[in-house]
C-alpha positions in Angstrom: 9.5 -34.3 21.4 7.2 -33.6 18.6 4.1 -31.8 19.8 0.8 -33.4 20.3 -1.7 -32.3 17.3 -4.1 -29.9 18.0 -7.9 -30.6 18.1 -8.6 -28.2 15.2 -6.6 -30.8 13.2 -7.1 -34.6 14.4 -4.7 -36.4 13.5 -6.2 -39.8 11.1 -4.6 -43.0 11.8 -5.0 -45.6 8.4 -8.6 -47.0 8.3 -9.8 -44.1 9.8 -11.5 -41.1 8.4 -12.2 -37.4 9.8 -15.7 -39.0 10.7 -14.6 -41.5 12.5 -11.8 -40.0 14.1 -12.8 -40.3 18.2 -12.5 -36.4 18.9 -11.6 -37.3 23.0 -8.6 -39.9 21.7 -6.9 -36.1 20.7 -7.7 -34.6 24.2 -5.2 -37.2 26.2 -1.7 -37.3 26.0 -0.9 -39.9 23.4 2.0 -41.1 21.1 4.3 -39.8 23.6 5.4 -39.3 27.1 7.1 -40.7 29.9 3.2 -42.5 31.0 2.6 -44.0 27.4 6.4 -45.6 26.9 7.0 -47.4 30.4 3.2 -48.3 29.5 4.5 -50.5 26.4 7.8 -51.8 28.4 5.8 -52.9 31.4 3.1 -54.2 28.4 6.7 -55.9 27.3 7.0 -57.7 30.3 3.7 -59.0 30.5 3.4 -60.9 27.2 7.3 -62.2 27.7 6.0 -64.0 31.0 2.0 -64.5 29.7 2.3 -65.5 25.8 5.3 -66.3 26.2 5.7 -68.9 28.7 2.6 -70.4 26.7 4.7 -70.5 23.5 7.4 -72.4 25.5 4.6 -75.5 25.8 6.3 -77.2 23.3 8.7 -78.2 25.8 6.3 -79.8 27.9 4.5 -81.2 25.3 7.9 -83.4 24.1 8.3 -83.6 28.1 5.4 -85.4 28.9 4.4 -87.5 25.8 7.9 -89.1 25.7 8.0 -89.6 29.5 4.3 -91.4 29.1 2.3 -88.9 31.7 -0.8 -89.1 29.0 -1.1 -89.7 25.2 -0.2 -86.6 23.0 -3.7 -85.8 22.8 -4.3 -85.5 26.6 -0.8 -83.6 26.8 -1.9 -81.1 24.7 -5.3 -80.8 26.9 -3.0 -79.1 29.9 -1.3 -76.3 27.2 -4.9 -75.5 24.9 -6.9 -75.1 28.7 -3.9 -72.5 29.6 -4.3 -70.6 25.7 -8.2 -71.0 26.9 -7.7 -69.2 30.2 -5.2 -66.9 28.7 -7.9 -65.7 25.8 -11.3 -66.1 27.4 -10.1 -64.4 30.9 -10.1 -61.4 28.7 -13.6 -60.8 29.1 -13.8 -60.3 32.0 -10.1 -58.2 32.5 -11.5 -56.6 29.4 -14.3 -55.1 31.2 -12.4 -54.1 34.3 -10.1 -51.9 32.6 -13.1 -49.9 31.1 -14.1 -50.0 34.2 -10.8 -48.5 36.1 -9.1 -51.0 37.9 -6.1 -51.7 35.1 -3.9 -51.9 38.4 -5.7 -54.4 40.5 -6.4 -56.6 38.2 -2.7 -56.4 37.5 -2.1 -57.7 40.7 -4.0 -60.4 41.7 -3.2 -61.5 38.0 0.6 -61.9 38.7 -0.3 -63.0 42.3 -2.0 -65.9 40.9 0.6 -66.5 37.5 3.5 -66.7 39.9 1.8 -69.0 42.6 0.4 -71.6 40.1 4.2 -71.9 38.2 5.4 -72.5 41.6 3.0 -75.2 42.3 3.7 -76.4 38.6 7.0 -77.0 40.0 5.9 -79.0 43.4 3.3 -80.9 41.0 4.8 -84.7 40.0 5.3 -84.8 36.5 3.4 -88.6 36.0 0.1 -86.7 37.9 -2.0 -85.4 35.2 -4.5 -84.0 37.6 -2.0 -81.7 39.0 -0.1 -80.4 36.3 -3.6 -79.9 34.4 -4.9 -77.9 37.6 -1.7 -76.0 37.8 -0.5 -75.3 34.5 -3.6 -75.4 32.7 -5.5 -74.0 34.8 -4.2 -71.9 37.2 -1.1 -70.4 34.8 -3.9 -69.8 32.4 -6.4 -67.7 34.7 -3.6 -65.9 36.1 -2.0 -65.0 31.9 -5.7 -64.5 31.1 -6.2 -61.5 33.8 -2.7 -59.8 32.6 -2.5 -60.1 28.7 -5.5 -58.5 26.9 -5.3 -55.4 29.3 -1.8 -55.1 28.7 -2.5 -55.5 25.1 -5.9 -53.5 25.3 -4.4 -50.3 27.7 -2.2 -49.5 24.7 -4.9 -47.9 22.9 -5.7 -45.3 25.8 -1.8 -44.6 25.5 -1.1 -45.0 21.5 -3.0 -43.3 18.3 -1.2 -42.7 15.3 1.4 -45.3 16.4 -1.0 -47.6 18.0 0.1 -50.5 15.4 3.5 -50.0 16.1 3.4 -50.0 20.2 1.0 -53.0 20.0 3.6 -55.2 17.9 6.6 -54.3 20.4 4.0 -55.4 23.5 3.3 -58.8 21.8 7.0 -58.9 20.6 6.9 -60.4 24.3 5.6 -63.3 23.6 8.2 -63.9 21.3 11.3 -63.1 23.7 9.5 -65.4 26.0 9.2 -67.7 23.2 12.7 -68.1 22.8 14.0 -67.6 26.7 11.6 -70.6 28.2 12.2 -73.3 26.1 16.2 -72.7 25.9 16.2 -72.2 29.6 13.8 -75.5 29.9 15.3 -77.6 27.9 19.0 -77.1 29.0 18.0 -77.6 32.8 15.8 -80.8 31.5 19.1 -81.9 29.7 21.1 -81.0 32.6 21.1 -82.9 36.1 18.6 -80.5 37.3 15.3 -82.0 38.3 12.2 -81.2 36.6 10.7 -79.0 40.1 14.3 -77.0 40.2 13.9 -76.5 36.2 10.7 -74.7 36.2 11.3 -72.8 39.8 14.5 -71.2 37.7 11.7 -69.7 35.8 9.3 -68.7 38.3 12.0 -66.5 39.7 12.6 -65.0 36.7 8.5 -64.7 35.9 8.0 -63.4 39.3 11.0 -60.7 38.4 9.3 -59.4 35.3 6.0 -59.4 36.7 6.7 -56.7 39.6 8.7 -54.6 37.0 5.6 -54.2 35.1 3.4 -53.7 38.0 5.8 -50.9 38.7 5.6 -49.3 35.0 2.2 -49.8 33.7 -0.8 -47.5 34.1 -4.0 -46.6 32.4 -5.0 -43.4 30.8 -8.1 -42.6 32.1 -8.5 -39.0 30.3 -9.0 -40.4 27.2 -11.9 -41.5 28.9 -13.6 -38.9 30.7 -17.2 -38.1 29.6 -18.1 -40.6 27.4 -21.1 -42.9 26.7 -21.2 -45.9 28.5 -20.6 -48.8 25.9 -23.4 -51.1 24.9 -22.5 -54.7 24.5 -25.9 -55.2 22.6 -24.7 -53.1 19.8 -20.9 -54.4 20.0 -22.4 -58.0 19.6 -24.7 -57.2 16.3 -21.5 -55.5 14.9 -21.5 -58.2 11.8 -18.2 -57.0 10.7 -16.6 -57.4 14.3 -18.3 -60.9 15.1 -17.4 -62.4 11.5 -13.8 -61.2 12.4 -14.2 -62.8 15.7 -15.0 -65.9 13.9 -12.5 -66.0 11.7 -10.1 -65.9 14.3 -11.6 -68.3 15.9 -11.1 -71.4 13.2 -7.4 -69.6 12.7 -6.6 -70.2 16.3 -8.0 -74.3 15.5 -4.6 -74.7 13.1 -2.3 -71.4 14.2 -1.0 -73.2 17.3 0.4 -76.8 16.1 3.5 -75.7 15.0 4.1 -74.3 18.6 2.8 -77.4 20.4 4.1 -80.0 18.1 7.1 -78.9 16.3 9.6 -80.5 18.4 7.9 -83.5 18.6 7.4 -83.5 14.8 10.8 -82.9 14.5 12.4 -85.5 17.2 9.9 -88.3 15.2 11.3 -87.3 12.0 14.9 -87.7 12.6 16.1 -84.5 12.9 19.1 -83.8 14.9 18.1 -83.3 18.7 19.9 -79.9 18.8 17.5 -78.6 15.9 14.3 -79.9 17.8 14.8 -78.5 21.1 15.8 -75.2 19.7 13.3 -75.1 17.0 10.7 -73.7 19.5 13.2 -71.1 19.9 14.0 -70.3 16.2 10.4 -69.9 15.0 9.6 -67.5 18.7 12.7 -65.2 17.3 11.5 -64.9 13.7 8.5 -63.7 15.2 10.1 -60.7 16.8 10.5 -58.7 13.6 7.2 -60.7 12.5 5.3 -58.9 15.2 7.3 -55.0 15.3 7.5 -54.6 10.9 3.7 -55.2 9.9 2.5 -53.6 12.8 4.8 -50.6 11.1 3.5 -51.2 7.8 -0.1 -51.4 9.6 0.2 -47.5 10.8 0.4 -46.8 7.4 -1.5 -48.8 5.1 -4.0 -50.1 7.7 -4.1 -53.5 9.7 -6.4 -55.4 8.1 -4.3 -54.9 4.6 -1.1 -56.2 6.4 -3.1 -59.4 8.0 -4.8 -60.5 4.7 -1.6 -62.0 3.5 -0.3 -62.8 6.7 -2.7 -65.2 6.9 -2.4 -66.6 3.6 1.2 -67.5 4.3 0.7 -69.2 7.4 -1.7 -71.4 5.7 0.8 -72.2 2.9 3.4 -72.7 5.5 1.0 -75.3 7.9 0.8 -77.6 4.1 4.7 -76.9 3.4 5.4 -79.4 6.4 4.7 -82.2 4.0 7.9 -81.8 2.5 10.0 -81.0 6.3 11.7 -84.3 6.7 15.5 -82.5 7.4 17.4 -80.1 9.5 17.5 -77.5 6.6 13.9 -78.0 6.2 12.8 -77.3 10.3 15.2 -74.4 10.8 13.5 -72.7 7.2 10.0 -73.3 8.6 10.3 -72.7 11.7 12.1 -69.0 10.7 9.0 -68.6 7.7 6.3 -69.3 10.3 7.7 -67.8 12.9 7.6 -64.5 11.5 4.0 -65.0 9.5 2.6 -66.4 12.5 4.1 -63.7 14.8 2.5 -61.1 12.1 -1.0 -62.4 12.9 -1.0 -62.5 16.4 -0.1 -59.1 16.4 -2.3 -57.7 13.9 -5.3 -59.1 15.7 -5.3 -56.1 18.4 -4.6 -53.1 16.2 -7.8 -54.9 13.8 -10.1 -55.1 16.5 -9.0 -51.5 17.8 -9.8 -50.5 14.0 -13.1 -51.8 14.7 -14.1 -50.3 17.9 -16.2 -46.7 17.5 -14.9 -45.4 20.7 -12.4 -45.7 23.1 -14.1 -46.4 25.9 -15.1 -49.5 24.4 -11.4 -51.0 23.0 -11.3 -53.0 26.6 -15.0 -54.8 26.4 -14.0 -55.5 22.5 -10.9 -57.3 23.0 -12.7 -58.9 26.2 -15.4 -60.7 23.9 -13.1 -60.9 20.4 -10.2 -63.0 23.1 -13.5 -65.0 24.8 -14.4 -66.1 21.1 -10.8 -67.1 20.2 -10.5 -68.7 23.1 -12.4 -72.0 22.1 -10.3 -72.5 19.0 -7.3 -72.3 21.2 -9.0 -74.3 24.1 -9.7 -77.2 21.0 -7.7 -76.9 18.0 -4.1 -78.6 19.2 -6.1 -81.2 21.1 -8.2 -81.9 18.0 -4.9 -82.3 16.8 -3.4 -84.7 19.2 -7.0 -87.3 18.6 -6.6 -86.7 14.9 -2.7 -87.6 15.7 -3.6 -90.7 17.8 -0.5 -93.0 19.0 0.5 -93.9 14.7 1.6 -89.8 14.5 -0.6 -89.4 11.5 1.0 -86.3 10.5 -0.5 -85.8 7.1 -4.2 -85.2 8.8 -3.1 -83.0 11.3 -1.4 -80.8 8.7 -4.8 -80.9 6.6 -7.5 -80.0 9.5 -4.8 -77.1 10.4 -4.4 -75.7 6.9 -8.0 -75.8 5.8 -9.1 -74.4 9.1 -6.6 -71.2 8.7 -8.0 -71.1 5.2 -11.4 -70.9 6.0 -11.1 -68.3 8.7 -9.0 -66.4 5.9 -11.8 -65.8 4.0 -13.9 -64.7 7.0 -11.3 -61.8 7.5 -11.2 -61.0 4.1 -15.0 -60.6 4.4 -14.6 -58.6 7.4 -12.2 -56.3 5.2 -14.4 -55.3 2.5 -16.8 -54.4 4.9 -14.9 -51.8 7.0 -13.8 -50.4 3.3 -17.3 -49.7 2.3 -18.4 -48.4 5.7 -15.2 -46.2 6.4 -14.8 -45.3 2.8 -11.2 -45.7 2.4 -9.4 -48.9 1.3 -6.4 -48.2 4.2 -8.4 -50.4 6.8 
């Protein structure tokens, strides 16, 4: 074990100079320790069963449009209210984990996560109203009160690696990504009924859950002392809201491969083993999509590792003109799994980059998930009207490309800005 640096000589993460280096972040014990690494596993478990299960909508989205519960628009209603939940929840768990109570929220989050997949799995499948109040809402409530702490208490626990421990908790969503919709769709396939299907993964849910009730903690003497943080001046931060912005029109286009892929796929011809495990191909490109930029990030600075991140999965969203083949949905769905997976990481070490203090890391990822929240909450079922019952394809692709465009240039904005107020272009 490496020893901790000293405080005569603070150790400077990329994007961060001497100045602006917190001096209490070098007082805890960070980058190390026993505390700080079942931290990130536990973190591990929460995304798999949180972000992940959400990434495994896909499933239901085929599911239910084939099996005529709603139209594809409507479908898609139940998996953007659970992303809502899941994001905007953060606000308020956000706040509560400056506030101390990490652990309790932990709780009654998985308390009410594992109840609402169990009553996902007593809801009939041709009832909209229940599996909207159950899977959209309830799951999403419950994700929404464990994923931005688990994301958020990294940064009383990670400094010089926090990049790096950030990617491996998201990677989560990934492994989740790839474990639901495999274990879905062969109990779907199977003579296993659609309640016994998705009780299989409650248990497992419900197993993962106390495991990182058991592991996780806070870091509260990173905290000790410190000015109480003023949402006033976090909310005329220009740099932080544009960000928050641009996030927000990425999450309108981000999410429609992960809701519509197999269905894209199924309507195109494709062979039916490629579209049910397409889901599962792009969630495991992710994996070193989320743990290799965040590397990079440590070194060269978030926001330089997101720019082009972004850019990519823009190209990628227009490059599904030309997917009409196997070939073609196992190549995107390994390219934009991995781009996509480098974005959603990035977006907690950027928003850490832009937080003064660390007292105030939990309220910022409260508001910046809030904001997001209404692109996920509208973007896929924008999609599903824009699809209507013809499949237009071609304008779905468009409003998702442009939209990742545009919030593109809002983060590139947001870029230059932290470079001229930190000084240094590793930002």
């Amino acid at each position: 074990m490496k020893p901790e640096p000293s405080m005569s000589k603070p150790m400077v993460s990329a994007g961060e100079t001497k100045e602006d280096s917190p001096p209490l972040l070098a007082a805890g014990r960070l980058d190390g320790g026993m505390r700080a690494w079942s931290t990130l596993i536990g973190g591990l478990c929460v995304t798999t069963v949180t972000f992940g299960y959400a990434n495994a909508f896909g499933v239901y989205q085929d599911t239910y449009t084939r099996s005529h519960t709603a139209s594809a628009s409507n479908v898609s209603w139940i998996g953007s209210t659970q992303l809502f939940f899941l994001h905007a929840m953060g606000l308020v768990a956000g706040k509560l984990l400056d506030m101390g109570y990490f652990r309790y929220t932990n709780v009654v989050g998985s308390v009410i996560f594992v109840f609402s997949l169990f009553m996902v799995s007593l809801a009939h499948p041709d009832k909209y109203y229940q599996v909207y109040l159950s899977q959209g809402v309830g799951l999403g409530i419950g994700a929404g009160l464990l994923y931005v702490p688990a994301l958020a208490v990294q940064a009383h626990h990670w400094r010089k690696r926090r990049a790096f421990a950030m990617g491996v908790v998201v990677t989560g969503s990934s492994i989740g990504g790839i474990v639901f919709p495999i274990m879905l769709n062969q109990l779907l396939q199977s003579s296993v009924s659609f309640g016994w299907s998705v009780r299989a993964t409650a248990f497992l849910v419900l197993g993962l859950l106390v495991l990182a009730n058991v592991l996780m903690s806070d870091n509260p003497s990173i905290k000790e002392e410190t000015q109480k943080p003023s949402v006033v001046s976090i909310l005329t931060d220009l740099p932080y809201m544009l960000a928050n912005f641009g996030v927000f029109l990425i999450d309108w286009g981000i999410f429609f491969p992960y809701f519509y892929l197999q269905l894209f796929a199924v309507l195109h011809g494709v062979d039916a083993n490629v579209a049910f495990y397409s889901l599962a191909i792009m969630n495991a490109a992710a994996i070193p999509g989320r743990i290799i930029p965040g590397i990079l990030a440590d070194y060269y600075g978030p926001f330089n590792i997101i720019v082009p991140s972004i850019a990519i999965n823009a190209t990628l969203i227009f490059a599904l003109f030309g997917v009409k083949t196997d070939a073609g949905t196992i190549v995107f769905a390994i390219l934009f799994g991995f781009s996509s997976g480098s974005f959603l990481t990035l977006c907690g070490p950027c928003l850490a980059a832009l937080a003064r203090r660390p007292d105030e890391v939990g309220i910022r990822f409260g508001i910046a998930f809030f904001i997001a929240a209404f692109g996920a909450f509208t973007g896929t079922p924008i999609n599903g009207a824009i699809l209507g019952s013809t499949f237009a394809w071609p304008r779905s692709i468009i409003f998702s490309g442009v939209s990742i465009i545009v919030g593109l240039a809002c983060v590139i904005v947001t870029r230059q800005m932290l470079v001229n107020r930190r000084g240094t272009q590793l930002v």
